[in-house]
C-alpha positions in Angstrom: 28.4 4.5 -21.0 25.4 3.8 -18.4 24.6 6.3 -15.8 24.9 5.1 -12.5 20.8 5.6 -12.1 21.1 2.4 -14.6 23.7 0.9 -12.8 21.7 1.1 -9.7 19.0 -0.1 -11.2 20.4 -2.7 -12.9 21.8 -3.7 -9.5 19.2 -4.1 -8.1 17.2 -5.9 -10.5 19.1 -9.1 -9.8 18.2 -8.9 -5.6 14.7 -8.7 -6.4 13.7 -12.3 -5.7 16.0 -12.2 -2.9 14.6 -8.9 -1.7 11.4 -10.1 -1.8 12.0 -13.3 -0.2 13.2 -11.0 3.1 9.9 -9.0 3.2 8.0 -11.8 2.6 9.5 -13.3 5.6 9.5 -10.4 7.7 5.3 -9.5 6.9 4.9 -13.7 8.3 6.7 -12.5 11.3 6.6 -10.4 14.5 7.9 -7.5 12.6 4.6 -6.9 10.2 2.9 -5.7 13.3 5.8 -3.4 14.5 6.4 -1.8 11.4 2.7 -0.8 11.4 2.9 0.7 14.7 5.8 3.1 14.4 4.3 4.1 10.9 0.6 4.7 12.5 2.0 6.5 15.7 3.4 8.9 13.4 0.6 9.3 11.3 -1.5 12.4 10.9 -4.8 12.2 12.7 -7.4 11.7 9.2 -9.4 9.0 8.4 -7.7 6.0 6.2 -9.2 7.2 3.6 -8.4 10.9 3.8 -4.8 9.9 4.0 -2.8 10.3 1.1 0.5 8.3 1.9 3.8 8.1 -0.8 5.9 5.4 -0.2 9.2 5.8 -2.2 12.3 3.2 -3.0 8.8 0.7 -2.4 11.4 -2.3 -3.7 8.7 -5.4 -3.5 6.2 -3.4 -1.6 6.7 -4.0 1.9 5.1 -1.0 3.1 2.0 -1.0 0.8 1.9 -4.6 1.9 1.1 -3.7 5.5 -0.4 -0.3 5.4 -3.0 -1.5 2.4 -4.0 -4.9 4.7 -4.9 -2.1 7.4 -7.2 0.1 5.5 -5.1 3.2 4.0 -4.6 3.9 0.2 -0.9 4.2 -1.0 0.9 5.4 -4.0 4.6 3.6 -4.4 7.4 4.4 -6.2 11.1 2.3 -7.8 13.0 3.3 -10.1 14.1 -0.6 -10.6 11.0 -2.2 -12.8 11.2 -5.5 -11.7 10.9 -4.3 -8.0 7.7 -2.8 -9.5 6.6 -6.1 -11.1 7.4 -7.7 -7.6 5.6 -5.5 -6.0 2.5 -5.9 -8.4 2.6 -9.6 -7.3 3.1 -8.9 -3.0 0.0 -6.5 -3.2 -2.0 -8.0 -5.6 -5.1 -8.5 -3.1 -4.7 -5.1 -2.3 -4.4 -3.6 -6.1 -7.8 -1.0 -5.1 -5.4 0.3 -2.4 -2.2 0.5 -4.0 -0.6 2.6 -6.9 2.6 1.5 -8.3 4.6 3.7 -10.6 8.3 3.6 -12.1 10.1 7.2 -11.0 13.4 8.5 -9.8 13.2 9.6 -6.0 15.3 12.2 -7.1 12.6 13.8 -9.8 9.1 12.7 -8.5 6.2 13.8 -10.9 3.2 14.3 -8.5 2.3 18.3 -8.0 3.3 20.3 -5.3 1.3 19.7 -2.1 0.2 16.1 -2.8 0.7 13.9 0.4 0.0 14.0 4.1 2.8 11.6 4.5 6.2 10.5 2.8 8.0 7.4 4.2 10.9 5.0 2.9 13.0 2.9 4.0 17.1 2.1 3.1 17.0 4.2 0.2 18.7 7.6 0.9 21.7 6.5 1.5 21.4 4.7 -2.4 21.1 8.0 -4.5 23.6 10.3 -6.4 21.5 13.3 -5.1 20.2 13.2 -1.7 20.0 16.5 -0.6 17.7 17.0 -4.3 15.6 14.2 -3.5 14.7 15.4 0.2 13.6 19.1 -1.4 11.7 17.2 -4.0 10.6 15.3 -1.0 9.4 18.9 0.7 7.7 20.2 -2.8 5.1 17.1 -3.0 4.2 16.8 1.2 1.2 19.0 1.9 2.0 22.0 4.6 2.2 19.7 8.2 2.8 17.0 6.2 5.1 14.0 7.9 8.4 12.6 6.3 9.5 9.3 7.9 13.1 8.1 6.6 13.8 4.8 8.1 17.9 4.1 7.1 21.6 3.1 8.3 25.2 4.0 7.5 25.4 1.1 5.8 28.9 1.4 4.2 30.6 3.4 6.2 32.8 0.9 6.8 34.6 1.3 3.6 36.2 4.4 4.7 36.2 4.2 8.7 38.7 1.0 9.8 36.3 0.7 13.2 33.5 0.3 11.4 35.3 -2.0 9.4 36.8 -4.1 12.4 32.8 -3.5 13.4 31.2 -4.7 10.0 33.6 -8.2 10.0 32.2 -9.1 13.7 28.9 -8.9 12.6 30.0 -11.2 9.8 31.0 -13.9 12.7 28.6 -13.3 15.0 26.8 -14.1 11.8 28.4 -17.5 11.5 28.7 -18.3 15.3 25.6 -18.2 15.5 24.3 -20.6 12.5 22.3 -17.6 10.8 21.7 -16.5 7.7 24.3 -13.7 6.5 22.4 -10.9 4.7 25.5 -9.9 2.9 26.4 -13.2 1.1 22.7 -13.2 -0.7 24.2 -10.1 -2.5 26.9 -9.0 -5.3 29.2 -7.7 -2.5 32.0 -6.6 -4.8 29.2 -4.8 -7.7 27.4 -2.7 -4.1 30.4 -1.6 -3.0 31.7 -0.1 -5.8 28.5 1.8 -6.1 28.5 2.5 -2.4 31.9 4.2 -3.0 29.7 6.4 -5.7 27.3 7.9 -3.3 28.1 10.6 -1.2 26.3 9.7 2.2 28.6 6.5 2.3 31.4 8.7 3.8 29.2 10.8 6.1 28.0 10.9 9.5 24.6 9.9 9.1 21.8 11.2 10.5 23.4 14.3 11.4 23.8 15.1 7.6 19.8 14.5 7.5 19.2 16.8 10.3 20.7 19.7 8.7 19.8 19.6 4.9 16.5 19.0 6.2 15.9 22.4 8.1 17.9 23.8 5.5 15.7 22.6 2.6 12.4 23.7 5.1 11.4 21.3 7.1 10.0 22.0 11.2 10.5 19.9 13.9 13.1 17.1 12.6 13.4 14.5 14.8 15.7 11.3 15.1 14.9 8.1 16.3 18.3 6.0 16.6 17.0 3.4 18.2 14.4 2.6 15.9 15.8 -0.7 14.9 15.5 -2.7 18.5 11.3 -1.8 17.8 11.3 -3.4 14.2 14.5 -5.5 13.6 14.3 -9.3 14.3 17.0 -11.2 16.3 18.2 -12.4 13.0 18.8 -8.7 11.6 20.5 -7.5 15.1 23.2 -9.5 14.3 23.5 -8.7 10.9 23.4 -5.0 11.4 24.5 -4.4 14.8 27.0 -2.4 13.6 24.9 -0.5 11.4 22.0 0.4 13.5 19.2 1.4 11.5 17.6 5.2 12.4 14.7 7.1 11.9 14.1 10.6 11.1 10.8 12.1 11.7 10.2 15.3 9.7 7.1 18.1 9.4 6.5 20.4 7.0 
């Protein structure tokens, strides 16, 4: 029987392309340049090359994409290896800068202490084990070191009838306006049924962050739930409006 780790994986293995097609045309849009200024304002004050920044659930690299193009080193991590072999390809020009490696964000291998600055982005809400991955989170950020989470209640609606009513306007909003619909590009039926697997689907996100996150250690958490009107093009505001994407600012 596969594990649903494999299952994920597997998953996502067949939206790589796709995935990458999406970041590729968000970095040749307005939204390059506003991802890289929420990340920076948040950024510990250090030198690019002092800065030792993890990026986890890196998918095709769209982070490493824009933070290596601007001077800073980054490690990545997936757990899916052709995301890594996608990602290979998007930072290629950058390969000095960027280190790719296959690992569960649930069981990183770095040492304690390791990194001035965790960030990732729609991932959390994809794992069996959150609340393990944010402590193994804590163990490898250095003391003051930053977590940025950037993620949505993405399927909430298969268990709250609003957000279901919510989730099929967005669908013809969608249509109305002659867009592309995010959700057709996927295996709808196959993501749902893991959705219905992981435990944050059914909660009240990011109030569930907030409080595993002092719990597990972290100072100063701070949420963002606007986030998405700084970095979302018009396209992805009608996808998502009813899943607005959040972000949750953490210290060590």
């Amino acid at each position: 029987m596969k594990s649903l780790l494999k299952e994920i994986s597997s998953y996502w293995s067949t939206r790589t392309e796709g995935y990458s097609q999406v970041n590729q045309k968000e970095l040749e849009g307005i939204q390059k340049q506003a991802w890289f200024e929420v990340l920076q304002q948040q950024f510990p004050e250090k030198p690019k090359e002092q800065l030792k920044i993890l990026d986890i659930g890196t998918g095709p690299g769209f982070f490493p994409s824009i933070l290596a193009e601007a001077g800073y080193w980054v490690n990545a991590v997936d757990y899916t290896e052709s995301m890594l072999k996608k990602a290979k390809e998007n930072t290629r020009k950058f390969k000095d800068r960027v280190c790719l490696e296959k690992m569960d964000a649930q069981n990183l291998t770095f040492l304690d202490e390791t990194f001035d600055v965790i960030i990732s982005r729609n991932l959390t809400w994809n794992l069996e084990q959150p609340e393990k991955a944010y402590r193994e989170w804590y163990r490898v950020l250095k003391p003051n070191g930053i977590l940025l989470n950037f993620d949505a209640n993405w399927y909430g609606y298969l268990y709250d009838p609003e957000k279901r009513s919510a989730y099929e306007t967005d669908r013809k909003n969608v249509k109305d306006n002659k867009m592309e619909d995010h959700y057709l590009c996927t295996d709808i039926d196959w993501m749902e049924q893991i959705a219905l697997q992981m435990p944050l689907s059914a909660l009240e996100r990011p109030k569930w962050d907030e409080s595993v996150l002092k719990e597990v250690g972290f100072l100063n958490v701070q949420v963002e739930p606007e986030i998405w009107k700084q970095v979302w093009s018009v396209e992805e505001k009608i996808n998502y409006q009813s899943t607005p994407m959040f972000m949750i600012m953490a210290v060590k």
